[in-house]
C-alpha positions as CSV (number, residue, x, y, z in Angstrom):
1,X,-51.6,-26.1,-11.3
2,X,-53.5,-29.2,-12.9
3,X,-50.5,-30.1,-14.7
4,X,-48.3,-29.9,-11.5
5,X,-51.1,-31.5,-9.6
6,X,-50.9,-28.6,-6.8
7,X,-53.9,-27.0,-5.9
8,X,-54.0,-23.8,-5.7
9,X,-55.0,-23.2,-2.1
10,X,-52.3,-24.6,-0.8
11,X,-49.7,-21.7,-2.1
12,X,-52.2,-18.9,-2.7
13,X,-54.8,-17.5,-0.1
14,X,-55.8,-13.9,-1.4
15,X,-55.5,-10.9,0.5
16,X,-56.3,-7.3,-0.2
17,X,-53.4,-6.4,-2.1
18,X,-52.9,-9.9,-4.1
19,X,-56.2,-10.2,-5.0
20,X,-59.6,-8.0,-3.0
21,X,-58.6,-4.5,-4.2
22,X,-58.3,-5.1,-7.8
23,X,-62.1,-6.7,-7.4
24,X,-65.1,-4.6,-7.7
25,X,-67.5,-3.6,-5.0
26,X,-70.2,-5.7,-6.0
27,X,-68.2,-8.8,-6.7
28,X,-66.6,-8.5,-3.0
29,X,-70.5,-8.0,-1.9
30,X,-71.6,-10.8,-4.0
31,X,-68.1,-13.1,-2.4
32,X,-68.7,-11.9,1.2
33,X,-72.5,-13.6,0.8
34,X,-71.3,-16.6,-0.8
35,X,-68.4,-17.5,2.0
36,X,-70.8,-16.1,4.7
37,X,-73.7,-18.2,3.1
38,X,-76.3,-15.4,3.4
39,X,-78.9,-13.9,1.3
40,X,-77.9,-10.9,0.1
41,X,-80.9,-9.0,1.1
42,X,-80.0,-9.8,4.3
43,X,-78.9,-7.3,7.3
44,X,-75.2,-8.0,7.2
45,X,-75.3,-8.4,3.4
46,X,-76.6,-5.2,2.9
47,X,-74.3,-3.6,5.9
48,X,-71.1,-5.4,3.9
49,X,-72.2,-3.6,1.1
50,X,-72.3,-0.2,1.9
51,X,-69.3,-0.3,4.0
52,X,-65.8,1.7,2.4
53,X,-64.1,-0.7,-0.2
54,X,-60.8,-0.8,1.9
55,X,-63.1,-2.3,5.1
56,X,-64.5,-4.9,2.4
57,X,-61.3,-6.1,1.9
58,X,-59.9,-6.0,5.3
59,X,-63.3,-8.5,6.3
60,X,-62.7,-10.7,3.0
61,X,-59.2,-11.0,4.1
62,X,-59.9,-11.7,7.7
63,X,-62.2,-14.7,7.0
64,X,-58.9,-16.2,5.5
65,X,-56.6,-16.2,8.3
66,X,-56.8,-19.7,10.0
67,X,-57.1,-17.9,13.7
68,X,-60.7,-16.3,12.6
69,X,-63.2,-18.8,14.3
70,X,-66.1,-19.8,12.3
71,X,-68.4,-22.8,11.5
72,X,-66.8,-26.0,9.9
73,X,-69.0,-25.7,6.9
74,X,-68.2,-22.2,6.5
75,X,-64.2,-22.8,6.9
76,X,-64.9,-25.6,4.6
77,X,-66.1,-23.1,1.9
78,X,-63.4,-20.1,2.5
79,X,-60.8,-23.1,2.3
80,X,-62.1,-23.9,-0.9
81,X,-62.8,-21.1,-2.7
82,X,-60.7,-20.1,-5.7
83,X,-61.4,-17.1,-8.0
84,X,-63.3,-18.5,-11.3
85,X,-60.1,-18.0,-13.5
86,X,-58.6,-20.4,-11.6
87,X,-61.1,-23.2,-11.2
């Protein structure tokens, strides 16, 4: 991608099977309060994480589809974010 001058977001958004399943719970916790921009001791936080695996994946996924309304600043962020491998 760096030598191809692509960036990476612009072929790739991750979904549940590319990507959110093969993650563990507490990284998807830990993602969901970084592209939500909440403390995670927080009520949602806290409800994200006890929720199933499969429904953690099914919200990360959703707050990638361009139809999902949500702040600028927070689309900003979900549009940005790449794993860490890939930064």
């Amino acid at each position: 991608d760096k030598m191809a001058k692509v960036n990476p977001r612009e072929v790739w958004t991750p979904t549940a099977e590319n990507f959110f399943k093969r993650a563990p719970g507490a990284y998807l916790d830990a993602l969901w309060c970084e592209l939500r921009d909440i403390e995670a001791d927080s009520a949602e936080a806290r409800a994200f994480a006890k929720a199933k695996k499969g429904e953690k994946c099914a919200r990360l996924e959703a707050l990638f589809q361009p139809e999902i309304e949500m702040p600028a600043e927070q689309r900003a962020r979900v549009a940005a974010w790449l794993p860490p491998e890939m930064l």
